[in-house]
N, C-alpha and C positions, 0 to 999 in steps of 0.2 A: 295518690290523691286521697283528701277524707273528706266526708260529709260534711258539710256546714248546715247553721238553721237556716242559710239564705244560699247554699249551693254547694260551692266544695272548693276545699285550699289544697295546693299545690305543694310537692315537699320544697320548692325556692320561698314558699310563703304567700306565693299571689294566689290571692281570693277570687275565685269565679262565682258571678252570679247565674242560677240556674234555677229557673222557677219551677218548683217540683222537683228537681235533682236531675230534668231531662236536657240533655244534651244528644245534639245529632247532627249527619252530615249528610249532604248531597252533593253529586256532581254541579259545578256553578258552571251555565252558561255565559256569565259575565266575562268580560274583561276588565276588570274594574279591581281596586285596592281592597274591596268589601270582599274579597275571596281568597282564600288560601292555597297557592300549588293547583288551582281550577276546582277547588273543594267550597264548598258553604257551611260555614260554622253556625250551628244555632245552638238556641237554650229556650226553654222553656215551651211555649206554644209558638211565641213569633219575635224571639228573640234573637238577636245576632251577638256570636262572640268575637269580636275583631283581634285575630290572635295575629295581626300586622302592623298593630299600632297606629292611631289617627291624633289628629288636633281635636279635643272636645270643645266647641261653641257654646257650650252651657255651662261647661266648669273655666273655661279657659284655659285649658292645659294640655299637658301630651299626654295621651297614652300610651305606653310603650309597649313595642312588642313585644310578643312571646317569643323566650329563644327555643329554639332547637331542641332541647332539652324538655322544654316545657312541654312544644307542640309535641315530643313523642312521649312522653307522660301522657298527657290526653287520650292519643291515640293507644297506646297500652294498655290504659284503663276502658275505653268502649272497647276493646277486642275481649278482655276479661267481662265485661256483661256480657255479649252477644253469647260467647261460650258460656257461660254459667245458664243462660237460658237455652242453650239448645242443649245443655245436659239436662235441663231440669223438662224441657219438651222429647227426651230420646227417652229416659227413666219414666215417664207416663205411659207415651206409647207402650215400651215393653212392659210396665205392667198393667196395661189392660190386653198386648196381648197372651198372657200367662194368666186372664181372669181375674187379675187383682184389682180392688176396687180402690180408686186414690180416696184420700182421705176428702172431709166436707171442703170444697173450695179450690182445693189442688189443683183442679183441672183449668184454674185461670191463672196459676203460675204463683 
């Protein structure tokens, strides 16, 4: 996956919109098409990413799902932030416990 000015493209090519570049999941209580494998897909503050594909009422048309492929692209790339910031949250800790002072700002990642 890479950065876009409006989110991030997929290596198949499909464009994800993601308002800020945030993407995140919860356990979905739903039973409902709007959920993935019992997962909630979002973007942004209060966006939904429908990686199951619906009829859109506004454009008139299908959205297609995400394959397989895609969905664990996705999921590959939130496992690589989460770990990039608990490295960059585990290297603070340890240096402030060794007295070291992070640089101006550091300490909010």
């Amino acid at each position: 996956m890479e950065r876009t000015e409006k989110g991030y493209r997929l290596s198949t090519g499909r464009e994800v919109y993601a308002h800020r570049g945030l993407i995140g999941i919860s356990v979905s209580d739903r039973d409902s098409d709007e959920d993935s494998h019992g997962f909630e897909i979002s973007e942004g503050y209060d966006g939904h990413l429908d990686v199951n594909g619906h009829y859109d009422y506004v454009s008139n048309g299908v959205v297609e799902a995400w394959t397989e492929a895609e969905k664990l692209e996705l999921a590959d790339f939130m496992i690589q932030q989460w770990q990039a910031f608990r490295e960059k949250v585990t290297a603070l800790r340890n240096a402030n416990k060794n007295g070291v002072v992070p640089p101006s700002g550091a300490e909010r990642g």
